[in-house]
C-alpha positions, -999 to 999 in steps of 0.1 A, spaced: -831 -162 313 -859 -171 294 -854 -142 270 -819 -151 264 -836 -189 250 -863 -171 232 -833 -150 211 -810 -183 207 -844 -199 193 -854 -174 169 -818 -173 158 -819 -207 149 -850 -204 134 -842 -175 113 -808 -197 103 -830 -223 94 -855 -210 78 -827 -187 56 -807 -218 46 -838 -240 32 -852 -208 13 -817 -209 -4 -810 -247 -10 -850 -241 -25 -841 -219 -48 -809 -228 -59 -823 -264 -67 -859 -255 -81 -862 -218 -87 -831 -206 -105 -808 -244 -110 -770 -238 -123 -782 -252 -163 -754 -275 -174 -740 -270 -210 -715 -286 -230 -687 -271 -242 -658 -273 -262 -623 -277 -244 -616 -246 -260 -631 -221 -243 -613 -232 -212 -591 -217 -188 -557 -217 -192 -548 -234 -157 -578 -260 -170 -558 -263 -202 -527 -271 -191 -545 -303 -171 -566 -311 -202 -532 -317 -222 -517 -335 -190 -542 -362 -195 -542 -364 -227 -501 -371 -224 -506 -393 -195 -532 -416 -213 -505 -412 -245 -478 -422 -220 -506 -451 -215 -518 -466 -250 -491 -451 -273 -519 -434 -293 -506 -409 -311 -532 -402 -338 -562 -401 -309 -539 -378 -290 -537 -354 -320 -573 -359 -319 -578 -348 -284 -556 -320 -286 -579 -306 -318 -603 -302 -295 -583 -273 -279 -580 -255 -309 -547 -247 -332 -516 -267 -337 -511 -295 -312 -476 -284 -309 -480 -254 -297 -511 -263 -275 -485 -286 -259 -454 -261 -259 -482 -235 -238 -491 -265 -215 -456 -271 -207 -448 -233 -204 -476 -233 -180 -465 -262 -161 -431 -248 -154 -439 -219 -145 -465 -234 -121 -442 -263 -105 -457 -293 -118 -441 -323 -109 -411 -334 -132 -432 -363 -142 -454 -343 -157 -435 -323 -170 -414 -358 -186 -449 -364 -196 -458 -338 -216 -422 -336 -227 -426 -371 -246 -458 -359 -262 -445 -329 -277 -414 -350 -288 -438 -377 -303 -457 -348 -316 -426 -329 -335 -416 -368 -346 -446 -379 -368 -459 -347 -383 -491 -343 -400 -489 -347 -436 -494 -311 -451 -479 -296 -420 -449 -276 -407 -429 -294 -384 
């Protein structure tokens, strides 16, 4: 019996000791180093959600210039940036709020073009 104590001790010992030499390093030894970066070199998935808030808080203040301005950040023409977020959404069963959402957008978008730009 005492054997079988000794064993559950040193296991949690071992379990113990194993978790606080990781939280150590991970915190002082090697930390995750926190960069900024540009919108751009997201995900797609990640994208799709970036332009979602950007046509929610559109849907919100009726900004269109600083939601041209947001979208820049993305990279390319904002209308296509929005046409690929709504593709994605679609395809990925976002709600049909959303989807309204980033519908208006893109309509608002195509509306009041950019002076030296296609429509």
């Amino acid at each position: 019996m005492q054997s079988r104590k000794a064993r559950w001790l040193a296991f949690l010992i071992a379990i113990a000791v194993g978790l606080g030499l990781g939280l150590y390093y991970g915190w002082v030894v090697s930390p995750v180093a926190y960069v900024d970066t540009a919108p751009n070199t997201l995900r797609e998935d990640y994208k799709a959600d970036y332009v979602l808030m950007v046509a929610e808080a559109y849907q919100g203040d009726g900004d269109l210039a600083s939601a041209r301005r947001a979208l820049a950040l993305l990279g390319g023409d904002p209308v296509a940036v929005v046409r690929s977020a709504i593709a994605f959404g679609t395809a990925h069963g976002y709600a049909s709020q959303d989807l309204y959402a980033l519908q208006q957008l893109l309509t608002a978008l195509q509306s009041h073009p950019v002076e030296g730009s296609s429509p």
